[in-house]
N, C-alpha and C positions, 0 to 999 in steps of 0.2 A: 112313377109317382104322379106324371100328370094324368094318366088316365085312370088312377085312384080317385085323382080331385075331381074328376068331370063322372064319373061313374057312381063312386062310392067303397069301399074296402067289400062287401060284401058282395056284389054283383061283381068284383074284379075279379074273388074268388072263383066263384061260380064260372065266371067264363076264364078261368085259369083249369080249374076243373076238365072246364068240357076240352080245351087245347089237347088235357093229357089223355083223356078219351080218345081223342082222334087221333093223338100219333101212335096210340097203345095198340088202338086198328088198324093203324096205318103201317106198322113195324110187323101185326101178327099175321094179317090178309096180303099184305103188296111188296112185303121187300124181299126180295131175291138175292141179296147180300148187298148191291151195292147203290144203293136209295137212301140210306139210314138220314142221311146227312142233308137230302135234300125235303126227306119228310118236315124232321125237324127246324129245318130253317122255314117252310111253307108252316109247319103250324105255330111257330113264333110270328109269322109274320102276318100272315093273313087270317081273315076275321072264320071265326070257326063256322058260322052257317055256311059260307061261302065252300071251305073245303067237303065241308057234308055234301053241298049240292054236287059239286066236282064226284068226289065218290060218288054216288047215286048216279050222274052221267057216264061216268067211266061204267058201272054196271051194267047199265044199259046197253053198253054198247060189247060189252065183252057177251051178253046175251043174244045181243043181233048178231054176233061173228062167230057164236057155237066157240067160244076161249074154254077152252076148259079148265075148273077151279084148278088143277093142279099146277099149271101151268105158269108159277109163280114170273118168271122172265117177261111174256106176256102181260100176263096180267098190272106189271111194272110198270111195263113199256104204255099202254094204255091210260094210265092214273096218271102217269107223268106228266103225258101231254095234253091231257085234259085240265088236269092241276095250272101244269103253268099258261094253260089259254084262260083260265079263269081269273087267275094273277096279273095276266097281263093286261086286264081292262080295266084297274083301277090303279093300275103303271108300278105293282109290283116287284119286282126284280128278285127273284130266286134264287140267281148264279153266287157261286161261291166266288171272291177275290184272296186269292192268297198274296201274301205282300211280298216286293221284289225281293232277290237273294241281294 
């Protein structure tokens, strides 16, 4: 709701939108089975230009290292860590907390 008030209901949409674009890519390109949960919480949490560019680097680098597309494991393992270096400089935290038993 506050970022309705500082934004607007239409542009909230719109970058509601683009979130469900990037996890949509982010589920059909990069997950290997076992990402699902950390695409999702990266694209609730951090600002969608930001994950674009992440993508785009991780590309880049699965290009410099001959990854091949199929190679979905890889190509995880790469987005991952690129994702949460990109996360990490405006001190967002990615990790799952599960509550104690």
């Amino acid at each position: 709701m506050q970022r309705i008030g500082q934004v607007g209901l239409n542009k909230w949409l719109r970058e509601q939108n683009k979130r469900r674009q990037i996890l949509e890519s982010l589920l059909a390109d990069y997950n290997e089975g076992r990402s699902c949960s950390f695409y999702c919480v990266a694209s609730a949490l951090m600002p969608p230009d930001s994950i674009e560019e992440a993508m785009n680097r991780a590309n880049e680098i699965m290009v410099n290292n001959e990854v091949d597309d199929s190679d979905m494991k890889a190509k995880a393992k790469i987005l991952r860590s690129v994702i949460e270096d990109f996360a990490s400089k405006p001190g967002i935290d990615l990790k799952l907390r599960r509550k104690p038993k």
